[in-house]
Structure formats: structure tokens, C-alpha cells
C-alpha positions, -999 to +999 in steps of 0.1 A: -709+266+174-681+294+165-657+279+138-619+278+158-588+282+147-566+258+155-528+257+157-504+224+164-468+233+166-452+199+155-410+196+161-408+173+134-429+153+108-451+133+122-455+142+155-486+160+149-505+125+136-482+108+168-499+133+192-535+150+176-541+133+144-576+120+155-584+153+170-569+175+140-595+153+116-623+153+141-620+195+143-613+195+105-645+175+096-662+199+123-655+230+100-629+240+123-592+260+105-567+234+116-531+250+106-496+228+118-465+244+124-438+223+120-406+234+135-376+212+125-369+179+103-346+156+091-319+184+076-282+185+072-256+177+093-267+150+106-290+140+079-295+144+040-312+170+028-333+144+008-342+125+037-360+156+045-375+161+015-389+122+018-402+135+053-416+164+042-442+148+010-450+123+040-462+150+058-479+167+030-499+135+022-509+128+059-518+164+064-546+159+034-557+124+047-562+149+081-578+178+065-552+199+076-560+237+061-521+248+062-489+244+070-453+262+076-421+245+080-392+263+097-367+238+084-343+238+116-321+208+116-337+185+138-316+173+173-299+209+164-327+236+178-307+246+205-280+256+183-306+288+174-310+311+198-340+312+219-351+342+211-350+335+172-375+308+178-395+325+201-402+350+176-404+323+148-432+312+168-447+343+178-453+354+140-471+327+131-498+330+162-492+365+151-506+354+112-532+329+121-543+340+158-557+312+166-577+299+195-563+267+206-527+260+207-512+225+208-476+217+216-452+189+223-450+179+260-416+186+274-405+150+271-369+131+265-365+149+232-344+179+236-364+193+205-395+186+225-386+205+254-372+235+239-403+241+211-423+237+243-407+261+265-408+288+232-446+277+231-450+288+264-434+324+260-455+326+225-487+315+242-485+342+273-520+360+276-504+398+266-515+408+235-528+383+205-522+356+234-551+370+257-569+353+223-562+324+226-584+300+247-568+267+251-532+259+255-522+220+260-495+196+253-501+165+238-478+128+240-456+115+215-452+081+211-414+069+214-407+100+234-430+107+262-433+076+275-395+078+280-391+109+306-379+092+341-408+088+364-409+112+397-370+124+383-391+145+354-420+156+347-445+123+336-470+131+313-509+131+331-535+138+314-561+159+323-582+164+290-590+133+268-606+143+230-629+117+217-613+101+184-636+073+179-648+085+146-614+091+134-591+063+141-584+051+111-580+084+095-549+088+124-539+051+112-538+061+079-523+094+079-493+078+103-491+051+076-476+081+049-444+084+067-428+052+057-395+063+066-407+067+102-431+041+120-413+007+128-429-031+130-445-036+163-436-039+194-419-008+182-433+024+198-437+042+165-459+016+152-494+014+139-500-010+162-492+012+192-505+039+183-540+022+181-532+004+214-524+041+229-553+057+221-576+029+230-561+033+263-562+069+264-600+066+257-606+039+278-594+062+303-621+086+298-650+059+287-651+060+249-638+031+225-604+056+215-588+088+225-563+115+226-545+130+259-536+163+266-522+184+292-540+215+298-516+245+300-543+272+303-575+274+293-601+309+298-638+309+288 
């Protein structure tokens, strides 16, 4: 099987184990190149700059629990993305499919996070099939727990999905990697916790007929 290369495009840390962090150690382990973008965090002025700096070794130790090959942080303040024009992060975007041209891209659904919304809509102009886009096969949105769960049903768009990646083999390595960022999963029932992320991707897999999964939305996807 060709080796892929495979790029998440994270708003924060964390969201990337939230969303594909069975799928981002199952293509790891397969000898897939598994690079995450990370596009904003826990910065100045609305949080510390060392709050950031907590978020960003969690994210550093989860990506190596993950087998994640590399990384890139933009460092916009999170809650704040829209304060940068869209075409600044467009092209933020666009150079690092540029770099890496990979061959799937996945990307936050556009849920109740503003940040969410607008990295996904910047996705989608990054992603087009002109140029190093024509490249890329796959294009889909993953769910966030805490966020995507939230969007108001039939008001905005509810997330269905239409792709479900077996993670049955790497579970615990999605547990554990969510388990580095103390400073962000809660005590159940809270929706950041250990406990449901494992009940969500049960479900998700249960969907599809396997013991645990992830969902995405398929975007686009040539062959």
C-alpha cells in the first residue's frame, strides 16, 4: 500500500486526540507521515502566556504517545482568530499543504466554536483542487467533543457522519494521549472526559459494526 501523508489541522491543543487520535496512531503505526497543524491556543489576552506553554508540552507529549511525525503551531490567540484577517490565515494554511502536500486533510467540523468554524471555512479555500490541492485525495471533518455536539439541531448544520475509521486497536493509545492535557479533560459526566470520549467512539463504531471508532464528514474525496 502507498505510504500517505497525512495532515490534521487542530484549532487548539487537543482537539486533534478529541477528534482523530485513534486514527492518527492507527495511520502512524501503518507507516503512514501524520503531520498536525495546530492553529491557535491558550495565548494572551484572554489567557497567560504560560497557560499556553502548559498546553503546548501537553500536546507535545500526546503527539509522541500518537506517533505524530510533526507539528507547527501558529500561536493565534485562541477565541481571537477572527481578529486576523482571512486571508492571513488562508495563506497560513496554504503554506503548510504547500510544505508537506499531503494527501488527506482533516479539519474541525464547523461547530459552536467560532475558531472551529472559521479554521474550517480557511480549510476549505486551502483544500480547493487547483494546484497542490488537485493532490490531495481526502478532505473530511472530524467531531470535537464539547463542541460539536452543541450546534442547534435543523437551525445549523448537525454533524452526520458518513465515514467511520476503525480504532479498535488504538483506544487506549487515544485515552492515553487525551490523558496529557491535564489542564483540559474534566471528571465525567463532563464532555471532555476520558469517559466520554471512550463512550463516543464506542458509539461511533458501533455505528459502523466494530467494538470503537472515529466519524468523519467527507468533504471531497477523488481516486
Amino acid at each position: 500500500m502507498q505510504k500517505k501523508r497525512i495532515l490534521v489541522v487542530s484549532p487548539h491543543p487537543d482537539d486533534e486526540t478529541l477528534g482523530v487520535g485513534g486514527t492518527i496512531a492507527k495511520y502512524a503505526n501503518e507507516g503512514h507521515t501524520v503531520n498536525v497543524l495546530t492553529i491557535s491556543g491558550h495565548l494572551p489576552p484572554i489567557y497567560r502566556r504560560v497557560d499556553y506553554e502548559t498546553t503546548l508540552q501537553e500536546a507535545n507529549r500526546a503527539f509522541k504517545i500518537l506517533g505524530v511525525s510533526n507539528s507547527e503551531f501558529l500561536e493565534l490567540p485562541a477565541t481571537m482568530i477572527n481578529k486576523t484577517p482571512i486571508h492571513e490565515l488562508n495563506s497560513k494554511i496554504m503554506k503548510t499543504i504547500s510544505n508537506f502536500n499531503p494527501h488527506f486533510v482533516f479539519c474541525p467540523y464547523p461547530d459552536r466554536h467560532i475558531d472551529h468554524r472559521l479554521i474550517f471555512e480557511s480549510v476549505m479555500v486551502a483544500t480547493r483542487p487547483v494546484g497542490l490541492g488537485q493532490n490531495i485525495e481526502i478532505v473530511a471533518a472530524y467531531e470535537t467533543l464539547s463542541e460539536t455536539h452543541w450546534n442547534a439541531p435543523h437551525i445549523e448544520p448537525n454533524f452526520t457522519p458518513n465515514w467511520v475509521i476503525d480504532i479498535s486497536n488504538y483506544i487506549e493509545k487515544k485515552i492515553e494521549a487525551l490523558n496529557c492535557y491535564e489542564s483540559q479533560i474534566t471528571s465525567f459526566p463532563g464532555p471532555r472526559s476520558l469517559e466520554a470520549l471512550e463512550a463516543l467512539a464506542k458509539f461511533r463504531g458501533t455505528q459502523a459494526g466494530f467494538a470503537y471508532g472515529e466519524g468523519m464528514h467527507i468533504i471531497r474525496m477523488v481516486s
